[in-house]
N, C-alpha and C positions, 0 to 999 in steps of 0.2 A: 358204434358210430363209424362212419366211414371215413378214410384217410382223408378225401377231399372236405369231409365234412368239420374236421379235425383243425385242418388246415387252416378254414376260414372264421370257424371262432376264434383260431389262435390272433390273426389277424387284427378279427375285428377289438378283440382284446387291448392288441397292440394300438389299435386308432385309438379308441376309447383312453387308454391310459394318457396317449400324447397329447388326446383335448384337454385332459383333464390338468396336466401339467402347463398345456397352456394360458388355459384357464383361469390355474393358479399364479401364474409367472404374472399375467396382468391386471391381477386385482390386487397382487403384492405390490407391482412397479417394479419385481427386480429382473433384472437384465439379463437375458442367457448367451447372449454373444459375446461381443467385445468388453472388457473392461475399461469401468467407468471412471474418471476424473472429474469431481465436481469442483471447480472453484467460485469462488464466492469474495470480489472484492469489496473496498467500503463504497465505490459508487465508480461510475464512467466517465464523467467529465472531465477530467485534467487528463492532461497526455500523460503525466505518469501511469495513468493504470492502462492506458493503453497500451503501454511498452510492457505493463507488467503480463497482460494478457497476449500479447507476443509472445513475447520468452516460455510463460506456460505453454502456450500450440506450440511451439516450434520445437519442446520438450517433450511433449504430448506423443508428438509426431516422431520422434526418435524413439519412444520409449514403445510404439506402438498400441497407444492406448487413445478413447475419446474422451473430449474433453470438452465439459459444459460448462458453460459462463457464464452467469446471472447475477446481477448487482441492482441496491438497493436504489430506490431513489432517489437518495441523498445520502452524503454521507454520516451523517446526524438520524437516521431513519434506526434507530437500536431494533425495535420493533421489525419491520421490513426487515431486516438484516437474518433476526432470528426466524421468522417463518421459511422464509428462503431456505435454511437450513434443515427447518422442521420437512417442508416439503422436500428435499434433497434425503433425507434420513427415510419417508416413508417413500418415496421413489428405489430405494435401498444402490445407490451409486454406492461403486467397491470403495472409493476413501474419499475424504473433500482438502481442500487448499482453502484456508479461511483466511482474511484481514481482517480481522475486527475491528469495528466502530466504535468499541467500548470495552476500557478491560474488565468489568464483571458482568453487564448486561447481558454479554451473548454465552458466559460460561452456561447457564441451564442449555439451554440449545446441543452446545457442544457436549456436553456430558453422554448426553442423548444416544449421539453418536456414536460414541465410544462405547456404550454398555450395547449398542444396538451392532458393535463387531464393526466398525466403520473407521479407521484410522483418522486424524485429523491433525494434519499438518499448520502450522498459523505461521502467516507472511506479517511482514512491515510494522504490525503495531502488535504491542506484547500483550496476553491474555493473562489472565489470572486463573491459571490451571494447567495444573501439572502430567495431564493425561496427551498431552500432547505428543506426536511422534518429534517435530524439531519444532523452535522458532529461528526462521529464516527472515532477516532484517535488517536493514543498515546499523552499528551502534547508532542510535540516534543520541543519546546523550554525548558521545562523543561528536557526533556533528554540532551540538550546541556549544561543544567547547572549542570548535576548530570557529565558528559563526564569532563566536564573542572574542577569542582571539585576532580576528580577521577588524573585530569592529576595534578594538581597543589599538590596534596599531594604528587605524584608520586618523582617529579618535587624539590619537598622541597622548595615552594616557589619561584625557581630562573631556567631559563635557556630561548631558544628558543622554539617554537613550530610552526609546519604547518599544514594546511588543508586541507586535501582532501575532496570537496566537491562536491554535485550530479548534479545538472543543474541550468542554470539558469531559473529560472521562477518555480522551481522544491517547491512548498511552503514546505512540508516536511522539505526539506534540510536547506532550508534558513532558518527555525527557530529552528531548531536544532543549525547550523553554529553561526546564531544570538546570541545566548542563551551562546555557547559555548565563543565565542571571547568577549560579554560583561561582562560574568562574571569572565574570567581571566584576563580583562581590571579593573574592581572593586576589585573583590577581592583577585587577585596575578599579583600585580603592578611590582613585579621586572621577570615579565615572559612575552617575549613579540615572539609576534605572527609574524611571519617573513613571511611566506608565504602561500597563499590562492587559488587555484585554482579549476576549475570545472573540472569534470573525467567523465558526462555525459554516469553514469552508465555501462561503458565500462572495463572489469578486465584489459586488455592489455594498453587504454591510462591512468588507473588509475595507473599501476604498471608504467609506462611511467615516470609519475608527480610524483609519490614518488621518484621515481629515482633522478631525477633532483632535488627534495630538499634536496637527499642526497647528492650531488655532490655542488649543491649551499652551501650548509648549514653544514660543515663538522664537525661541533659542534653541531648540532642539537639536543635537548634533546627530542622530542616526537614528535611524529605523533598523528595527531585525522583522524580516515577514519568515514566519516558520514552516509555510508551506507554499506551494504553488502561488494560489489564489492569491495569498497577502502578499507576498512578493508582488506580484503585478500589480497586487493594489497600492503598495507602497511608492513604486515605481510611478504608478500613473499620478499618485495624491501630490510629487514634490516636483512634477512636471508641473500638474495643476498651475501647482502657486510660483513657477519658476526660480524653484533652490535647489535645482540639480548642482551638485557639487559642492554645498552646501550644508545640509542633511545627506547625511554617507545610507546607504544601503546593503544591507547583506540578508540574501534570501534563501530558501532552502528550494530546492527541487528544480527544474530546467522545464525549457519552453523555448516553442521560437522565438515569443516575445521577450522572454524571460531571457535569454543570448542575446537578441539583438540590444535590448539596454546593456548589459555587459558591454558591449563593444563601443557604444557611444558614451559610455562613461554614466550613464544613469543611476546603472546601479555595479556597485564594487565588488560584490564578489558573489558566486554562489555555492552552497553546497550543494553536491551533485550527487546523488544515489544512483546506484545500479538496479533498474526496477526489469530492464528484461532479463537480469540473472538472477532476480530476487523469484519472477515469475517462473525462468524455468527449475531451477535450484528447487522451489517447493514441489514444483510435477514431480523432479525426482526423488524426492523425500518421501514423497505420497507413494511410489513405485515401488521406491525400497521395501517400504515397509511392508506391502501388499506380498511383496516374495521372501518377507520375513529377514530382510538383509540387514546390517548395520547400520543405522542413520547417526550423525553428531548432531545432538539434544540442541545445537546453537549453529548457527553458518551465521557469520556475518558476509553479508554480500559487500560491502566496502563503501567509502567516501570519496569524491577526486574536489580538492575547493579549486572552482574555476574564476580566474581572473580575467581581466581585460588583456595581463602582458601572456597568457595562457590558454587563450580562448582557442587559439586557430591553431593548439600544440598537436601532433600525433594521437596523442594519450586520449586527448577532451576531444578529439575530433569523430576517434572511436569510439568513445561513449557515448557523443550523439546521434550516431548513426545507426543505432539499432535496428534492426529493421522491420518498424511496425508496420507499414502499409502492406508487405508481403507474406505475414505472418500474421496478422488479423484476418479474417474471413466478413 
């Protein structure tokens, strides 16, 4: 054979093998460029996961890797939640940033992952599975006992109180809820806790169940909403029947609306998360692990409880300011 001739099946060899690998790279879904960041919130509508999806890009982008966002349709969708994953797993993205909607629901999902060589970081609400690189989260049971502290001063020791709470199976909530009802069961004995329901992160059946505890409960001395949603709804339901200041409020998670009651006294206090450190904290966790580095099994990202005499502090001012408009895409 001749040198030239040599040459050119070397070549064509070489073409041949690159389709071939291309071939396979896109029937797999796995990526040969850039390393991939999957995150996966429980849903898009509250400005918390907006911030949380900030802080992820803005980490993203630090850590030099891309970063995919997809969230379920609601955040109750268990179903939706785990496909999303499932497709993320056969897409083969280098590691995923999960919030679960549910602590046992999406473990099969995530398992997945993990034998399929896919790291999997879990944000904000706790999973039930140990195969985890970290969980990165506010103590939320801790925020239920800073929430029911906050009510029981309010409170002076003595009255009714109900609860708006977020799903069942929702870990977040329940240990928030947890946190909140056992430690006005210990430490404010003459304050007893009349009613309890889920709002299944919905603002209309949350304002719904506020209602009805206003009409059950016509002495009712506070409301606790455990998340976004019931907060507002809480806020709007004692506007409703004009018993602002009357029925105390304490809510968990921020909002413009959710601050500006703060400030006209609507509602008394909130617990405030750090969701754009929670988001990018996980990108980094997910990073680490992908270069094999140390990760801590727990971050707590932190609490700040914002008041009215506290709202416009330095501290609460930079927590509000995240900067999601410029860090979302």
């Amino acid at each position: 054979m001749r040198t030239g001739s040599l040459q050119s099946a070397k070549v064509a060899a070489l073409v041949l093998l690159a389709a071939s690998w291309a071939s396979w790279a896109s029937c797999t879904g796995r990526r040969t460029g850039q390393t991939t960041v999957a995150v996966i919130p429980k849903g898009q509508a509250h400005v918390f996961w907006q911030s949380v999806r900030a802080g992820a890009a803005r980490c993203a982008a630090d850590e030099h890797v891309e970063m995919v966002w997809t969230a379920p349709s609601s955040e109750t969708d268990f179903t939706g939640q785990a496909n999303i994953i499932e497709d993320f797993v056969n897409r083969r993205v280098d590691a995923i940033v999960l919030a679960p909607s549910h602590s046992k629901a999406l473990v099969p999902a995530a398992a997945r992952a993990v034998r399929g060589g896919i790291p999997v970081v879990v944000i904000d609400s706790a999973l039930d599975f140990n195969q985890a690189v970290s969980y990165v989260a506010t103590d939320n049971r801790q925020g239920g006992v800073l929430a029911a502290r906050r009510m029981g001063e309010l409170l002076g020791g003595h009255g009714t109180v109900a609860i708006l709470g977020i799903a069942a199976g929702a870990g977040s909530g329940l240990e928030r809820e947890g946190g909140f009802q056992d430690t006005i069961q210990k430490e404010f004995p003459d304050i007893k806790v009349v009613g309890y329901q889920f709002t299944e992160t919905d603002r209309t059946r949350a304002l719904a169940v506020a209602e009805d505890f206003l009409t059950r409960f016509p002495d009712l001395g506070g409301l606790f909403g455990s998340n976004e949603s019931s907060a507002v709804a809480a806020a709007r339901a004692v506007t409703n029947r004009g018993s602002r200041g009357k029925v105390r409020i304490v809510g968990f998670d921020t909002s413009s609306d959710l601050i500006q009651a703060v400030r006209d006294g609507t509602i008394d206090a909130l617990v405030a998360q750090q969701p754009f450190r929670m988001g990018c904290e996980g990108m980094r966790a997910a990073v680490a692990a992908l270069h094999h580095q140390p990760v801590a099994p727990r971050i707590d990202t932190g609490t700040v409880l914002i008041t009215r005499a506290n709202v416009d502090s330095p501290e609460v001012q930079q927590l509000l300011a995240a900067p999601i408009a410029t860090a979302v895409r």
